[in-house]
N, C-alpha and C positions, 0 to 999 in steps of 0.2 A: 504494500500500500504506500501511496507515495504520502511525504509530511506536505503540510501546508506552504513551505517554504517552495518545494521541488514544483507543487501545483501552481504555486503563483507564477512564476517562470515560467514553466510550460503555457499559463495562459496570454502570457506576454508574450514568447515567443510563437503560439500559434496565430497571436494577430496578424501577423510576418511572413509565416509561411507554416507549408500543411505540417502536420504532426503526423509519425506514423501510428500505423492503425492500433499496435498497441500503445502506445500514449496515448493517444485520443480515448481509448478506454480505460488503461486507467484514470485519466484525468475527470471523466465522464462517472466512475465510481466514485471519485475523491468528492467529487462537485454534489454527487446524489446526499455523500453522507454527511459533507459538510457545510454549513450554512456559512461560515464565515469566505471562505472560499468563492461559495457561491454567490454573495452578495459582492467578493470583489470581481467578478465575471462582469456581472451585472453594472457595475461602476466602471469598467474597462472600457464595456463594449459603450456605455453610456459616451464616455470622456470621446471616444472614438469617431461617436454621429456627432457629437459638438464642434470637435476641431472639424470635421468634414465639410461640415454645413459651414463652420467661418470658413475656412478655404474658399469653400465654392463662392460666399458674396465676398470676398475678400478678391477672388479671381473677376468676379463680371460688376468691381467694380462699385459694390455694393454693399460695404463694409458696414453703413451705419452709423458711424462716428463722426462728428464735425470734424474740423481741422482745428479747430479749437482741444475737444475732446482728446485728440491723438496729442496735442501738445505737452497738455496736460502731463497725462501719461508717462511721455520720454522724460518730462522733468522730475516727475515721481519714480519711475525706474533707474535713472541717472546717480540718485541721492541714494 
């Protein structure tokens, strides 16, 4: 049985690329028996459509932010 350590990593690295078919099963047992695990699945895959979705309006331009807003910002990430 894998620890929770081994499953977080494998669910990190399955966002990347395929897992084989035994890791996918265990990982699939680890995730059935454990809730903490599976709520970080849940948080991964979550974090995943957020950044995608900013990409995409970030790509067509569509970001959201004033130019004021984005200023803001660099002077707060700056400090």
């Amino acid at each position: 049985m894998l620890t929770c350590k081994e499953a977080g990593y494998l669910l990190s690295q399955g966002m990347d690329q395929r897992l084989t078919r035994m890791k996918r099963i265990e990982l699939r047992i680890h995730l059935w028996l454990c809730s903490a695990c599976s709520n970080f699945e849940k948080q991964l895959k979550f974090l995943r459509k957020a950044v995608n979705r900013l990409d995409d309006r970030h790509q067509s331009g569509h970001a959201g932010l004033s130019d004021e807003a984005r200023e803001r910002i660099k002077k707060t990430v700056r400090t």
